[in-house]
C-alpha positions, 0 to 999 in steps of 0.5 A: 313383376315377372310373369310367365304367359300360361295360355297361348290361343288363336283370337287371344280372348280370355274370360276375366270375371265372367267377362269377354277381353280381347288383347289379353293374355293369361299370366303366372306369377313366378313368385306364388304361381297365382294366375291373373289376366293382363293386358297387352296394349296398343294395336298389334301388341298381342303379335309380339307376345308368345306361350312361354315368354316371360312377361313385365306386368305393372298395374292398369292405373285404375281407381285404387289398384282396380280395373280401368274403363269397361275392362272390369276384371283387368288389372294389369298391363304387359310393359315388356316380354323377355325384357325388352319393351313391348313398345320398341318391339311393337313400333319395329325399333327393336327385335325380339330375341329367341329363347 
């Protein structure tokens, strides 16, 4: 799914079901416009991923599509911000391009 991210803030912590989630971001679906929470994993993940990027989602791998761990209101994961993966940008192998 392609995603646009809708809120950019200083700590990056978002409420998902009532519930406090560090290392998030809030995300708009071009489809539909529908707004859901994803997760951006790994450490420093978060740093790579600006207001206005366009977002890869995929589904966390909980028990029947559902939230995984103590993230109960996550369901999502960010795999690749303007289409280059989160992980070569995390780990330096690649740079991100300026739109």
């Amino acid at each position: 799914m392609l995603m646009d991210v809708t809120t950019a803030s200083e700590n990056h912590n978002f409420f998902a079901n009532g519930f406090l989630t560090g290392n998030c971001v809030r995300v708009q679906l071009i489809k539909n416009g529908k707004q859901l929470t994803a997760l951006a994993p790994r450490d420093g993940a978060i740093k790579y991923i600006d207001e206005h990027d366009e977002v890869t989602v995929e589904g966390i791998g909980g028990a029947q599509g559902g939230p995984k761990g103590d993230l109960w209101g996550v369901k999502f994961r960010v795999t690749h911000v303007n289409g280059i993966a989160l992980e070569m940008l995390r780990t330096g192998r690649k740079e991100k391009v300026k739109r």
